[in-house]
N, C-alpha and C positions, 0 to 999 in steps of 0.2 A: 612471230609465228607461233600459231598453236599448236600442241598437239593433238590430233584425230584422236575421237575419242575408243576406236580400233585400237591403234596403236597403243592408247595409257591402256587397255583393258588388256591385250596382249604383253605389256610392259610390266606392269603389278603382277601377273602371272607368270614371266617369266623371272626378273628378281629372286626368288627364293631361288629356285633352279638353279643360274648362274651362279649364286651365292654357295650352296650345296657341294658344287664340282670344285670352287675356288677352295673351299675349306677342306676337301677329301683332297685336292693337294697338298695344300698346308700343311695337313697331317701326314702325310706321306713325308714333306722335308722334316718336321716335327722328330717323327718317328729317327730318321739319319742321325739328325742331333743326339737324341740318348742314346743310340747304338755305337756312335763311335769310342771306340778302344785307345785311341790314340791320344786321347786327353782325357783328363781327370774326371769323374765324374759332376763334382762342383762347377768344372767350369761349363761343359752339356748341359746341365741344371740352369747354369745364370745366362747362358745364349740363348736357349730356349725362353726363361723369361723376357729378356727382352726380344728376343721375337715375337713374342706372343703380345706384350706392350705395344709394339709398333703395326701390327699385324689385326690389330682388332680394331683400329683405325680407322682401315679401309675399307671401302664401299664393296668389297668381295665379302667383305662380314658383315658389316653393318650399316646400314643407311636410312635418312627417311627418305620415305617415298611423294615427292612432291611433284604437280604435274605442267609447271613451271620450270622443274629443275630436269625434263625427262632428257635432253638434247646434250645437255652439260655432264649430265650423270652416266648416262651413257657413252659418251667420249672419253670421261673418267674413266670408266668402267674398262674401256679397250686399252686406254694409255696404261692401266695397269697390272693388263695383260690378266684381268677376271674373264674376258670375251675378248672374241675377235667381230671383225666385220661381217664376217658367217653367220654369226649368230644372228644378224638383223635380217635374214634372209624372208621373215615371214611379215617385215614391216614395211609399213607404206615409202613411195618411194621420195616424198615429201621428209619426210623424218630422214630418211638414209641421205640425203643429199643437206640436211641441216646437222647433223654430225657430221659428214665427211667437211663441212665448211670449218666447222670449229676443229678437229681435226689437223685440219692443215693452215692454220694461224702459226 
């Protein structure tokens, strides 16, 4: 199956978007890490690195955008909890019913 070319054009537009909110959360747990009082500051420092290692990984940060991979990536994208199913609200209902398959493998 392909993607509508609707859909990639709505898909590369929204990408940054979801990208943008996943990362203002990030920052938001970011932020907790060096605030807490209850641990050294070294160790805030080195958790935060490796979150930040692990965390840039992820297609909430960074991705290529291929339109081949739009069905996979976006099912990614929910399993990650960058999007929910909501957010496909403005997509064809062809695309919504080829993620919800892969989805529920």
């Amino acid at each position: 199956m392909e993607v509508s070319k609707h859909d990639w054009k709505l898909y590369r537009d929204k990408v940054p978007e979801w990208q943008e909110g996943y990362m203002a959360r990030l920052n938001a747990e970011y932020i907790q890490i060096l605030q807490r009082t209850d641990h050294d500051a070294s160790d805030n420092f080195w958790e935060l690195e490796e979150r930040l290692n692990k965390d840039k990984k992820n297609p909430g940060v960074t991705m290529e955008l291929r339109k081949s991979e739009v069905f996979w990536d976006i099912a990614r994208l929910i399993n990650d909890g960058v999007i929910t199913t909501d957010d496909l609200e403005d997509f064809g209902d062809e695309l919504k019913k080829a993620v919800k398959l892969i989805l529920n493998r």
